[in-house]
C-alpha positions, 0 to 999 in steps of 0.5 A: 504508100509510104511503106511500099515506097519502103519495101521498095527500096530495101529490095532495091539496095538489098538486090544491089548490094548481093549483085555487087557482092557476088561479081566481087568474089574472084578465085584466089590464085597463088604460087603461080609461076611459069616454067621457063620453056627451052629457047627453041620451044613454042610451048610452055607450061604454068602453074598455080594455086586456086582456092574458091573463097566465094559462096558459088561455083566458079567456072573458068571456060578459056584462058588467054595471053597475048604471048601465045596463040592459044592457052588451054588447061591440062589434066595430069595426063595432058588432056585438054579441058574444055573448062574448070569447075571450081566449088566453094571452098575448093582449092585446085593445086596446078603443078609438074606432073599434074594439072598444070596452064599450057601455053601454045604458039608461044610468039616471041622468047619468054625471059627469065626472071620476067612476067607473063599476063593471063586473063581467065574468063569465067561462064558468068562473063566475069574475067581475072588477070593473073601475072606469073613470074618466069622461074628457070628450073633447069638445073646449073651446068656443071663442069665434069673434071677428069682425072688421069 
């Protein structure tokens, strides 16, 4: 009796602790940033990093943001994907003329040098906020001088 009470809670603790090891492990996500949209613009688009670290298969299906109506993932020929495979060990570069986060519906100005919240949600129900900073990559206006 004594040995199956035992067993029994070894299998308990060893069940657990994979359970809690496994919704854990969240994609490391760096580099992210969004591309300051022009001000008259409803779009933008965000970049980022991804590298699973984790020993399953990470799936992201949808992406949010309470600053556009809806947010999709882009190939590099701005093709929607209805989700992302991430395997392990796999590292996913999101960048200009490349797979990239578009943001649609954008509703109110995005500032420069500010922030905007993105929540990823996973097919095992597990979701991930994602801050990126706002970077403006216009280049300076220049002053052309004329010479007679």
């Amino acid at each position: 009796m004594k040995k199956s009470l035992l067993w029994i809670a070894t299998w308990w603790l060893t069940s657990t602790c994979s359970i809690i090891n496994s919704q854990a492990c969240e994609l490391s996500i760096e580099h992210a940033w969004l591309r300051l949209p022009p001000p008259v613009s409803d779009t933008a688009a965000a970049y980022m990093t991804l590298q699973n670290r984790c020993n399953e298969t990470k799936e992201i299906t949808q992406l949010t943001s309470s600053i556009a109506s809806m947010v999709m993932l882009h190939d590099a020929h701005m093709h929607g994907m209805k989700s992302l495979r991430i395997e392990p060990n796999q590292q996913i570069i999101f960048a200009p003329h490349g797979p990239h986060i578009m943001l649609m519906g954008i509703k109110h100005a995005i500032q420069k040098d500010s922030t905007i919240s993105m929540m990823f949600h996973f097919r095992d129900n597990h979701q991930q906020r994602v801050v990126f900073p706002v970077k403006d990559m216009r280049m300076p206006a220049t002053s052309h001088m004329h010479h007679m």
